[in-house]
VMD Tcl script that draws the C-alpha trace (Angstrom):
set ca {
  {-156.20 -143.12 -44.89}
  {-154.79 -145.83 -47.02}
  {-152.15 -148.33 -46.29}
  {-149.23 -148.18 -48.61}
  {-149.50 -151.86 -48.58}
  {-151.24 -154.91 -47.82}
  {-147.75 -156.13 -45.19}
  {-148.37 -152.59 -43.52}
  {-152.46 -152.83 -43.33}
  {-152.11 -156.77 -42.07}
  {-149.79 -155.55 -39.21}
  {-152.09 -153.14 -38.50}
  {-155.06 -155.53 -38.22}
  {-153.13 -158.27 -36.70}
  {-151.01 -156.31 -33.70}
  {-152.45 -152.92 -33.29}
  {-155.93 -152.39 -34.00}
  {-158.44 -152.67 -30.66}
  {-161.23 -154.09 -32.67}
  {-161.75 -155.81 -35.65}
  {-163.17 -153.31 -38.27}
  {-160.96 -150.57 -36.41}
  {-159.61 -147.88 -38.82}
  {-156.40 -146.12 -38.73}
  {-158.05 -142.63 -38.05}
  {-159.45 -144.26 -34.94}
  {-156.35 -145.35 -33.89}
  {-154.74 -141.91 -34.11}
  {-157.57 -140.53 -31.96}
  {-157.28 -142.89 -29.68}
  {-153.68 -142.20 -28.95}
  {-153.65 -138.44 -29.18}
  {-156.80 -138.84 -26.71}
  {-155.17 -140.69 -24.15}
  {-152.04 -139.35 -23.91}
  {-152.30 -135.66 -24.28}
  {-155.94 -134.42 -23.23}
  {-154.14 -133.19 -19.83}
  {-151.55 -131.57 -21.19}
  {-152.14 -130.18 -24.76}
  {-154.01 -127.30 -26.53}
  {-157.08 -127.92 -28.62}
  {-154.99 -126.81 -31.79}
  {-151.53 -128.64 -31.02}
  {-154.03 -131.71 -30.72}
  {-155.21 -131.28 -34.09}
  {-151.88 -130.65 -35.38}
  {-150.59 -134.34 -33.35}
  {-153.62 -136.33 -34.47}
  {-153.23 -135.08 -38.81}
  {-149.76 -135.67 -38.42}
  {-150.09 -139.30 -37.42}
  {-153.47 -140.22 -39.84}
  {-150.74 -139.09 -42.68}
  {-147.99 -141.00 -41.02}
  {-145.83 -138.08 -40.80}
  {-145.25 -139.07 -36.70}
  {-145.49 -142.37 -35.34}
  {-145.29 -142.91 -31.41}
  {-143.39 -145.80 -30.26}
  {-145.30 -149.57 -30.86}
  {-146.21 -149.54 -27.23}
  {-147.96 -146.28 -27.70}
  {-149.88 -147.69 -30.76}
  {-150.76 -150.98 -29.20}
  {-151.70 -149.59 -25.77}
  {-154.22 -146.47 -27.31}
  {-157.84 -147.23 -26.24}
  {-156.98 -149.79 -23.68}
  {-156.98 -149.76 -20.13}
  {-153.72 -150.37 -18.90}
  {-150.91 -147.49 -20.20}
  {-147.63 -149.24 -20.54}
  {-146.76 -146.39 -23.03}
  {-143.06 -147.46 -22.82}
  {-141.03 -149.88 -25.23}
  {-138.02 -150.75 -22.87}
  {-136.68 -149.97 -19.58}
  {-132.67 -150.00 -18.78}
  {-131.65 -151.85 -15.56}
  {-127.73 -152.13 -14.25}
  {-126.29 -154.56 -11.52}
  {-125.83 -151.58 -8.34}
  {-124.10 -153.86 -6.01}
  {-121.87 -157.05 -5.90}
  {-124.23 -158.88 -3.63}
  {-126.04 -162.17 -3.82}
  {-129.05 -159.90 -2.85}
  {-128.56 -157.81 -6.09}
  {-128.68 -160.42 -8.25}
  {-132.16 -161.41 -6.36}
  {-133.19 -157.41 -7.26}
  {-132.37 -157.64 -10.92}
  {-134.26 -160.91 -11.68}
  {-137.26 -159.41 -9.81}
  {-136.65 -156.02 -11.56}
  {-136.46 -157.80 -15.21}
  {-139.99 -159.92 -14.31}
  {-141.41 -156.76 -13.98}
  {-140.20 -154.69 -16.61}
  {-140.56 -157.78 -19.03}
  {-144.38 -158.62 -18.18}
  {-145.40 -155.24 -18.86}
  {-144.45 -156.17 -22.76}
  {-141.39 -153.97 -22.49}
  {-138.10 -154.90 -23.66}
  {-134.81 -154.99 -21.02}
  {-131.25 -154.01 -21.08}
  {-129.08 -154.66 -18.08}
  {-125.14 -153.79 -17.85}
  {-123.56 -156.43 -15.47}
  {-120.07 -154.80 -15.13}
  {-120.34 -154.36 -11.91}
  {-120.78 -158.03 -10.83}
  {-116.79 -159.82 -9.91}
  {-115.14 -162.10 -12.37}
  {-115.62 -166.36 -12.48}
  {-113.44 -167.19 -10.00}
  {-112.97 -164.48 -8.29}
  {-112.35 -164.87 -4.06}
  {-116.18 -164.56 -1.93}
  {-114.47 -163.78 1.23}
  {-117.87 -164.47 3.24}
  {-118.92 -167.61 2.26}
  {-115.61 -169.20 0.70}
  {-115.55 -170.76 -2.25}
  {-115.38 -168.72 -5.76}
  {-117.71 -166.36 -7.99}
  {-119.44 -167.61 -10.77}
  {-119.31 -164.33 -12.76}
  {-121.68 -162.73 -14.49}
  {-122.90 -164.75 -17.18}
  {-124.84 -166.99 -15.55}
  {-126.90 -164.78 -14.24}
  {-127.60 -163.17 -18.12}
  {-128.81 -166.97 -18.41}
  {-130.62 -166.60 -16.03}
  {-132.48 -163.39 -17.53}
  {-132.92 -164.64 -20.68}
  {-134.65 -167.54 -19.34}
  {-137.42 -165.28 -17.52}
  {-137.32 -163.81 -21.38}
  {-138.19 -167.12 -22.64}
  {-141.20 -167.48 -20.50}
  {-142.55 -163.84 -19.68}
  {-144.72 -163.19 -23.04}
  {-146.64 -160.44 -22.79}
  {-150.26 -161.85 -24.67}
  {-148.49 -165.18 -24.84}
  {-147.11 -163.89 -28.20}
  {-144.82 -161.12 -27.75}
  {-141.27 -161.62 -27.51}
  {-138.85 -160.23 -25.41}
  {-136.52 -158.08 -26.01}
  {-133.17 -158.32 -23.78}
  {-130.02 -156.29 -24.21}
  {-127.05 -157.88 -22.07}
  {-123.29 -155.78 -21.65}
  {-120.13 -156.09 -20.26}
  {-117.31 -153.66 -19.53}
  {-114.23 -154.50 -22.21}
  {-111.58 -154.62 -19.37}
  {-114.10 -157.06 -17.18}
  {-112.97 -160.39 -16.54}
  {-115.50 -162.11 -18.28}
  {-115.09 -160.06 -21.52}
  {-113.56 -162.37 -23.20}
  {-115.95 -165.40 -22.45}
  {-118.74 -163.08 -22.93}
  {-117.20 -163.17 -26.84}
  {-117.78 -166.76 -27.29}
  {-121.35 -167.26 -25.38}
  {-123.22 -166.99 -28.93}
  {-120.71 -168.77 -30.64}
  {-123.13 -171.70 -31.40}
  {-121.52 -173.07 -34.30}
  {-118.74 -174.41 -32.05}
  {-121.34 -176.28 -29.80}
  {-122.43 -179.32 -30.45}
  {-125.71 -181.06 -29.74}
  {-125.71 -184.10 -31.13}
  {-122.46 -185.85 -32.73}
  {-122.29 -183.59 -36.12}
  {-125.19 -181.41 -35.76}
  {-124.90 -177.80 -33.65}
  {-126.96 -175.20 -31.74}
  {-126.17 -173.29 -35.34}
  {-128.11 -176.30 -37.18}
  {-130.55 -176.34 -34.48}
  {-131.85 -172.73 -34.69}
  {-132.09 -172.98 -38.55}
  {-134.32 -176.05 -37.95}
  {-135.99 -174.90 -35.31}
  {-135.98 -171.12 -33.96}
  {-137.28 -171.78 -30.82}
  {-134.89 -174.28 -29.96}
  {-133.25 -172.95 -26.81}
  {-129.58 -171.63 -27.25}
  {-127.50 -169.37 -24.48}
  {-128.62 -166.75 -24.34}
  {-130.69 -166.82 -27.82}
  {-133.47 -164.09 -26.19}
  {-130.14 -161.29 -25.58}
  {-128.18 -159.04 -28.04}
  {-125.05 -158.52 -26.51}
  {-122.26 -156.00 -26.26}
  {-118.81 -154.59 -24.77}
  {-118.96 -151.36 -22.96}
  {-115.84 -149.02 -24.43}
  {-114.49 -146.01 -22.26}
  {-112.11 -143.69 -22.17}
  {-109.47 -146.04 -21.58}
  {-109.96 -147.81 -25.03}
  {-109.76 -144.94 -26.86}
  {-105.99 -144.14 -25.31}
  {-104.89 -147.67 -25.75}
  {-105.90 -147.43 -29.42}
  {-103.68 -143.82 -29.10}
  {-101.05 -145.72 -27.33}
  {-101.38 -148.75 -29.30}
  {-103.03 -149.12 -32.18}
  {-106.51 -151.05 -32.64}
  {-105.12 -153.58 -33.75}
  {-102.83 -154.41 -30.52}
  {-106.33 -153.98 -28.41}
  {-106.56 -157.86 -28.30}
  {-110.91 -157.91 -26.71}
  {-111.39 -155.09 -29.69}
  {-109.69 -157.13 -31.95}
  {-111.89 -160.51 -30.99}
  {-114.97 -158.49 -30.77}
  {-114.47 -157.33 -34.34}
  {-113.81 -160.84 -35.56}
  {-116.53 -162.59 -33.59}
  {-119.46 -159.51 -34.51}
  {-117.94 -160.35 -38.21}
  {-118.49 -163.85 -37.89}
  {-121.60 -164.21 -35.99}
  {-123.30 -160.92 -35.44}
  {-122.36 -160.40 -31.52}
  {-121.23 -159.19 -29.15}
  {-121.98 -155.52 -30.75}
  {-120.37 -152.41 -29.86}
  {-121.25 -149.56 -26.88}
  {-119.45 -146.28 -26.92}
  {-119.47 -144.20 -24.10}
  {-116.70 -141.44 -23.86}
  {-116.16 -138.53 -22.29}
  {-119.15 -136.63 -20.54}
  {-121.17 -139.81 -21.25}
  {-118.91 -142.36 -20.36}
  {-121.14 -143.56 -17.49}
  {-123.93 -144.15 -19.83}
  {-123.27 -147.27 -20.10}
  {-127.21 -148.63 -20.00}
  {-129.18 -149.34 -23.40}
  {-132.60 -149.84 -23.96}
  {-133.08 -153.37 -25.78}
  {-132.34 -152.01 -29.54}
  {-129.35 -149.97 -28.00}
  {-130.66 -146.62 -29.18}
  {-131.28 -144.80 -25.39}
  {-128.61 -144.32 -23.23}
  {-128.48 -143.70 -19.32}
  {-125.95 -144.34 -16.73}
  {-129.15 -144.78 -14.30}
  {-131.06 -147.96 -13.00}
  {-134.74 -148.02 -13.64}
  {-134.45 -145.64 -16.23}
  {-136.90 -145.93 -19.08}
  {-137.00 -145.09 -22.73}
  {-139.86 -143.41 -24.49}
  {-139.99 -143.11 -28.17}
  {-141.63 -141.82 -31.54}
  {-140.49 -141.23 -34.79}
  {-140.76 -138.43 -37.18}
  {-141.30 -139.62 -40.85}
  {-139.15 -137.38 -42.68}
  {-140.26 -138.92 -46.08}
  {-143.88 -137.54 -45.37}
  {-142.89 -134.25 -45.04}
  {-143.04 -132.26 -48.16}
  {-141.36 -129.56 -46.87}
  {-138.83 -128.34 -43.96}
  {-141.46 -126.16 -42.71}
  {-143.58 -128.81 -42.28}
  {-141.03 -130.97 -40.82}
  {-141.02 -128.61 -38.37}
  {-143.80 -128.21 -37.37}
  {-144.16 -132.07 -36.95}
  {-141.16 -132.19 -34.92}
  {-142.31 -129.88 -32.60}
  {-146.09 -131.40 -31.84}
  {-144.24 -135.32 -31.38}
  {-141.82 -133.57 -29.17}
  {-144.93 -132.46 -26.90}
  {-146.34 -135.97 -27.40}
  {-143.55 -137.33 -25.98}
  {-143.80 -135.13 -22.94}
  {-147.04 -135.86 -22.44}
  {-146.05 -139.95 -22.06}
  {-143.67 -138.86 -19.01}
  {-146.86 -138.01 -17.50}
  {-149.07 -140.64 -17.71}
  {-147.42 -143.99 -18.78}
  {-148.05 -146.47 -16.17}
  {-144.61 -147.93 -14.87}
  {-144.01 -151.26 -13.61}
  {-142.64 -150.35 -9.98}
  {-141.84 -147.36 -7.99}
  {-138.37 -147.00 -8.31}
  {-138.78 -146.37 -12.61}
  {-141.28 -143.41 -11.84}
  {-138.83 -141.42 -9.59}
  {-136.06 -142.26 -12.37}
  {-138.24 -140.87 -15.07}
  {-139.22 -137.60 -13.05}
  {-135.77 -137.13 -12.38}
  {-134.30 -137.63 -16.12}
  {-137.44 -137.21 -18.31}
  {-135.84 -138.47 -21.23}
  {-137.75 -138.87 -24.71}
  {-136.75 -140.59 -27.33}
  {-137.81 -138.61 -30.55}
  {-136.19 -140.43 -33.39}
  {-136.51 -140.50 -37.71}
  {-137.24 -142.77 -40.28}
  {-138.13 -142.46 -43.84}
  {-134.34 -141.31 -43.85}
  {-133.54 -143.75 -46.79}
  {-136.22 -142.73 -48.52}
  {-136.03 -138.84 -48.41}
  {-132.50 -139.37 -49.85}
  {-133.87 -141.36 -53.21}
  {-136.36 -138.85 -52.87}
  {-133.87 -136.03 -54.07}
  {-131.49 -138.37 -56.20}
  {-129.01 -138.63 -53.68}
  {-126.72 -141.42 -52.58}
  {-126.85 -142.65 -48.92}
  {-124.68 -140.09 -47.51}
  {-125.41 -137.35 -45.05}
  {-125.64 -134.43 -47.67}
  {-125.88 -130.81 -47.10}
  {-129.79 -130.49 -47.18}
  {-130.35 -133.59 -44.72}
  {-127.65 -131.38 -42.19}
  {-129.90 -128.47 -42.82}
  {-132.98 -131.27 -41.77}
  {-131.06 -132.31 -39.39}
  {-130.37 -129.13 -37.51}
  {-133.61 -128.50 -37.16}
  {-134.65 -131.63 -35.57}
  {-132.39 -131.10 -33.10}
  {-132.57 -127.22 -31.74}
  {-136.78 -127.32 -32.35}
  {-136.88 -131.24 -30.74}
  {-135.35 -129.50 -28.00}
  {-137.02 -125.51 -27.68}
  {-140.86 -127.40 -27.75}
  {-139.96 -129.78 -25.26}
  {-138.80 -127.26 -22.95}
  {-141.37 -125.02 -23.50}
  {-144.12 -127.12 -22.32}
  {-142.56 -128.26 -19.73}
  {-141.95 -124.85 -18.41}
  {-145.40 -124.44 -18.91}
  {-146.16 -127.65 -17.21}
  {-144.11 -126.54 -14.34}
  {-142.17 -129.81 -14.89}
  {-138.60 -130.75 -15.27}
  {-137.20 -130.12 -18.68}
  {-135.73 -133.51 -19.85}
  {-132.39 -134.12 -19.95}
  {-132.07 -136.19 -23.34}
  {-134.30 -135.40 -26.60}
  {-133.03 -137.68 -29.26}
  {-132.34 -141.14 -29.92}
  {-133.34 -143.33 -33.47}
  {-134.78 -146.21 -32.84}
  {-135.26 -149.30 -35.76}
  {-138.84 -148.60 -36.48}
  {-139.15 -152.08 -37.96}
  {-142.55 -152.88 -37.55}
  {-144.24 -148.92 -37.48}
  {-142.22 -148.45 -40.76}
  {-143.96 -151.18 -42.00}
  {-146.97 -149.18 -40.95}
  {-145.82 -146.01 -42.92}
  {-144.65 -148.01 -46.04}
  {-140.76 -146.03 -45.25}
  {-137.69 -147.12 -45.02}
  {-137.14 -147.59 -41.48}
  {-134.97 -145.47 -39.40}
  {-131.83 -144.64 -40.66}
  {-131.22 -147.75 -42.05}
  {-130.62 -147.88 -45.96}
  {-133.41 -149.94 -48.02}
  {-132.72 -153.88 -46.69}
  {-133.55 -155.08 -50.01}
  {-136.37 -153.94 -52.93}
  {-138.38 -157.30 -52.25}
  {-138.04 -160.03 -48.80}
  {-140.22 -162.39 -46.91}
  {-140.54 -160.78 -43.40}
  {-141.20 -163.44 -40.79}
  {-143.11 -162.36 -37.52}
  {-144.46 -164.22 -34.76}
  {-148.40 -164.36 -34.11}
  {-150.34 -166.10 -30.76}
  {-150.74 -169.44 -32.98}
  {-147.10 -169.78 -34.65}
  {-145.12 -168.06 -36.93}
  {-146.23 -166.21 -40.19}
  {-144.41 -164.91 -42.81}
  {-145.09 -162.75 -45.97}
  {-143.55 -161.49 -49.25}
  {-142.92 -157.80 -49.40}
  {-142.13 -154.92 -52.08}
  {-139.79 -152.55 -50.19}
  {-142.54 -149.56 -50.73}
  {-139.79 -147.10 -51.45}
  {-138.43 -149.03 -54.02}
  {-142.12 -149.98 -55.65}
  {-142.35 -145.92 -55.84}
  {-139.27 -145.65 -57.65}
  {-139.87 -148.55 -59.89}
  {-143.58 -147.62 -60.53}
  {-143.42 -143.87 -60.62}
  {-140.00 -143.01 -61.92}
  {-139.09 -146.11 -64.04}
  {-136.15 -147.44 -62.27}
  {-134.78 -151.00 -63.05}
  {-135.35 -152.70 -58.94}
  {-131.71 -153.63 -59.83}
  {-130.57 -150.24 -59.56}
  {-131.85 -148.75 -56.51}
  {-129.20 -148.91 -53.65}
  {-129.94 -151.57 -50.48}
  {-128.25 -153.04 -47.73}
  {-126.61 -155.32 -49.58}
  {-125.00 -152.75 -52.04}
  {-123.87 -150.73 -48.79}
  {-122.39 -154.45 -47.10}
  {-119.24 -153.68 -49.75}
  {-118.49 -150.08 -48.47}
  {-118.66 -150.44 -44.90}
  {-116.83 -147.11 -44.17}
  {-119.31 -145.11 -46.05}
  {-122.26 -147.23 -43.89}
  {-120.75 -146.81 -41.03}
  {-119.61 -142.88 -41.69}
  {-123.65 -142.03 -42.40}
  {-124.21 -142.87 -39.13}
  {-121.47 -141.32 -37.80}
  {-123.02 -138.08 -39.28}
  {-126.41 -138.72 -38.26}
  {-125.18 -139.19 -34.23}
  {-123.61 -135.81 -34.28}
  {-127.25 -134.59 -33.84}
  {-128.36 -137.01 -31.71}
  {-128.18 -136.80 -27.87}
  {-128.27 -140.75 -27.01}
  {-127.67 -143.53 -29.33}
  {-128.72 -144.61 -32.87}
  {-129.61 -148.36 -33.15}
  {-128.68 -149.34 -36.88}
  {-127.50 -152.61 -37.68}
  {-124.73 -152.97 -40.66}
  {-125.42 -155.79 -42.92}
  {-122.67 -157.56 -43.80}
  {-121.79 -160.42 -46.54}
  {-121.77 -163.90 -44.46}
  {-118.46 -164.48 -42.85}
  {-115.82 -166.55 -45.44}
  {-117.42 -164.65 -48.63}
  {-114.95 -161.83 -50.72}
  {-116.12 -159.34 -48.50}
  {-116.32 -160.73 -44.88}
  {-113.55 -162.97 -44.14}
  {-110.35 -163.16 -41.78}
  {-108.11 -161.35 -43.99}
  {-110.44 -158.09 -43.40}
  {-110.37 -158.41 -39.64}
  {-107.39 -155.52 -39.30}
  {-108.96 -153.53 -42.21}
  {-112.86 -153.33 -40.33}
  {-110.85 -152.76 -36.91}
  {-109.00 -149.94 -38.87}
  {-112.24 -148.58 -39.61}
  {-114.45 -148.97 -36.27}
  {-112.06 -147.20 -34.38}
  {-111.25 -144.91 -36.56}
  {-115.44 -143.25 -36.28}
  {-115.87 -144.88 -32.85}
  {-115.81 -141.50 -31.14}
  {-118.80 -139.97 -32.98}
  {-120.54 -143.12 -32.54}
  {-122.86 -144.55 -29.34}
  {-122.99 -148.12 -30.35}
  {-122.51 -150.44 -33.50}
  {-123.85 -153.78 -34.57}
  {-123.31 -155.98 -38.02}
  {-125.17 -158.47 -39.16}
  {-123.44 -161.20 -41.38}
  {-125.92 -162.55 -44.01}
  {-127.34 -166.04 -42.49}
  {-125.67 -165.98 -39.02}
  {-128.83 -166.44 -37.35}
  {-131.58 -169.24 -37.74}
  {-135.18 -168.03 -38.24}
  {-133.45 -163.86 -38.85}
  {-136.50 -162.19 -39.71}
  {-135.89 -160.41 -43.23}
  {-134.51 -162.94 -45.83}
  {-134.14 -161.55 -49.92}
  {-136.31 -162.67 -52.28}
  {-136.27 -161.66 -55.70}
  {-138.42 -158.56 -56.82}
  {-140.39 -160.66 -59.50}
  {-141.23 -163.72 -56.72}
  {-142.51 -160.97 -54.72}
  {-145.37 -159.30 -56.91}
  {-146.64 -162.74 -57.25}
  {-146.92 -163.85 -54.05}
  {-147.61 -160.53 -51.96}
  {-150.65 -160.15 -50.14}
  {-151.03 -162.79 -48.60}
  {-149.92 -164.37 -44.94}
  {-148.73 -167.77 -45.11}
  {-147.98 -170.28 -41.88}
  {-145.18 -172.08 -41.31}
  {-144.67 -175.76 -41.56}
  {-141.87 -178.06 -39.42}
  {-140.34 -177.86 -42.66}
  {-139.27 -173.96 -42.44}
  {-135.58 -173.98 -42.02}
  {-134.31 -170.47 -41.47}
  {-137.25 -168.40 -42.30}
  {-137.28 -169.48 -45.72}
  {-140.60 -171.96 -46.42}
  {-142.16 -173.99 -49.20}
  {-145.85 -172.76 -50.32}
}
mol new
graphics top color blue
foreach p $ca { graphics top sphere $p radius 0.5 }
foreach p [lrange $ca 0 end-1] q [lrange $ca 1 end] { graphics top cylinder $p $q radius 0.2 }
display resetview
């Protein structure tokens, strides 16, 4: 099997591969060897190991990285909560996070349940610090714990919208506003340097919204619901805090995996994921049939992933929840000629990646004599195995037709120029003008229809979708205080078919990992990997 391209084949080499030399098809048998000889039929392992060599399923990155290694830590993120308001607690969740984090698996912890700063402690005198410090405190275990010395973690961070914090929790990423030096800020100090350390510069960040926000926006209007109304300003401005939906039957779900896409209302819960590439399936029938064998796969991880303490194995025997997910989504659309929208022939797709995700998981469990899971479905990112497949990754809409994708490696950090593979197929096989195809950016002008896809998309999903909305940068036409009511308006108006939301405002983060280049720039300089210099200022570097 070929790469797609070069980016995909030097990720490969670079993060993946066990030895140097190692091919793709090796790869594939190592994972389908590992994680299903106990479990699966000769035949369903056939039909697992061709449908990854063509890229038409892709386990989770931990999955990949893990196959033909000795340790199993099969698992990309485990989701932690705060279970008591004790000073012993917050001992438990820094020991908890340690664990989880060395194992190269991302975090998420929900701290609603710690008091307010200030609040009364009626044993010891004095008053609470709150919660916040103590998400300092985790992301500065994240700073340290690298799994390989090289991996970063990933930490997810939330906050009910009614706690007491809430509204500091707004403001903890607002670096512009701090200074560190007289005229220079933590802002101008990421973009100089990424690893310069910021609060909590390791977490993504959200506020948990219940029932209760929904009937004040009844009551009320969303634009009365003064946190919402910050929240919506402050993720336009700067990125975070993001958005967590949890209503009715799954308003306790209030724990997220790091990229927000599983969903529990469990400590010690655990995610476990793999995506179906729907742009490598030439037919429904075939999608199918690949949804049903990664379904199985994913089974088969709740078996024999190694966890990192006792507490996440009873969890997982008691939930079992996989994480089967998509990507290529973007590119099946272009595929067909159609627009990013959720057309009649993706619902038919669709439908059946729900009901057969589902009937094959349940089926060999039964056979297992196992408990059937009680979540299928959640769409992860797929940024770097989408690279892999040369797709557009998960649901996302093409970020742009050409970019220079920055990525950290043991010795510093590397960047490259890339051809959006989807849109080099267009361009090369049907003649399109780069300038035409639909991206991210085109999509940053209609929010509503972003944000509706996605909407669409989630009524098929069980847990989350993690998709980030790419905005202009905050003070431009389209992102600026004047639309603060209008994208309010709008969020709350889909927020009950969604699980979570996130934008992204164009530059709002030093060192952000995908910056545009122009399609032209790109051909030339693809290919090859080029290191950094002191002189990189935002991901963007001189040759």
């Amino acid at each position: 099997m070929q790469f797609k391209n070069t980016f995909g084949e030097n990720i490969f080499k670079n993060k993946y591969a066990l030895f140097p030399g190692q091919t793709w098809e090796e790869k594939a048998h190592d994972i389908v060897e590992d994680v299903t000889s106990l479990a699966l039929h000769k035949d369903e392992q056939d039909s697992l190991y061709h449908a990854i060599c063509k890229m038409q399923f892709l386990p989770g990155g931990r999955y990949i990285y893990y196959a033909g290694r000795q340790a199993r830590f099969w698992n990309n993120c485990y989701l932690l909560k705060g279970e008591e308001d004790t000073r012993e607690e917050w001992g438990e969740l820094l020991n908890r996070s340690t664990k989880c984090l060395m194992t190269g698996g991302g975090i998420g912890i929900d701290y609603s349940v710690f008091r307010a700063k200030g609040a009364p402690l009626r044993r010891t005198g004095g008053e609470a610090s709150g919660p916040i410090p103590l998400m300092y405190a985790v992301n500065e275990i994240g700073r340290t714990v690298k799994q390989g010395g090289s991996r970063r973690s990933a930490i997810y961070g939330s906050l009910n919208w009614q706690h007491g914090d809430a509204a500091a929790l707004l403001q903890a990423k607002d670096w512009h506003s701090i200074e560190v030096v007289p005229g220079a800020t933590l802002a101008d100090a990421k973009r100089l340097n990424f690893d310069f350390p910021a609060p909590l510069d390791m977490t993504n960040i959200s506020l948990n919204y219940d029932d209760a926000f929904l009937e004040e926006v009844r009551q009320r209007g969303s634009s009365s619901v003064e946190v919402f109304i910050r929240n919506i300003r402050q993720a336009m401005e700067t990125g975070e805090p993001g958005f967590s939906f949890n209503f009715g039957d799954k308003q306790d779900e209030t724990l997220r995996n790091a990229c927000t896409e599983v969903t529990s209302a469990d400590d010690s819960d655990v995610c476990n994921l793999g995506s179906v590439n729907m742009a490598a399936c030439d037919s429904l029938e075939q999608f199918k049939r690949v949804v049903d064998v990664a379904s199985k796969f994913l089974v088969c991880g709740t078996i024999g992933a190694q966890l990192p303490y006792e507490k996440v194995y009873a969890v997982r025997e008691k939930n079992r929840r996989l994480g089967l997910g998509l990507m290529g989504v973007h590119e099946w659309l272009l595929q067909r000629g159609y627009r990013y929208e959720c057309v009649d022939e993706l619902k038919q797709w669709l439908e059946v990646y729900r009901t057969v995700s589902e009937d094959a998981a349940n089926s060999l469990c039964d056979s297992l004599g196992i408990s059937r899971p009680i979540a299928y479905r959640a769409i992860a990112p797929t940024g770097t195995i989408g690279i892999l497949a040369g797709t557009s990754t998960g649901l996302e809409p093409i970020f742009e037709t050409a970019y220079q994708r920055r990525y950290l490696k043991s010795n510093g950090w590397h960047y490259e120029y890339v051809i959006d593979n989807t849109a080099r197929m267009m361009v090369d096989q049907y003649g399109l003008d780069p300038e035409s195809i639909e991206t991210a950016s085109d999509l940053a002008k209609d929010i509503e229809r972003r944000i509706k896809f996605q909407a669409d998309v989630q009524d098929y999903v069980d847990m989350s979708i993690s998709s980030t909305i790419n905005i202009p940068s905050w003070g431009s036409d389209n992102n600026n205080e004047s639309l603060v009511e209008s994208y309010a308006t709008i969020v709350a108006k889909y927020a009950p078919r969604l699980r979570g939301l996130t934008f992204y405002p164009d530059g709002s983060r030093g060192g952000q990992p995908l910056t545009k280049v122009g399609y032209k720039e790109a051909l030339q300089m693809e290919g090859v990997v080029y290191a950094e210099t002191d002189s990189c200022i935002g991901g963007v570097c001189g040759i």
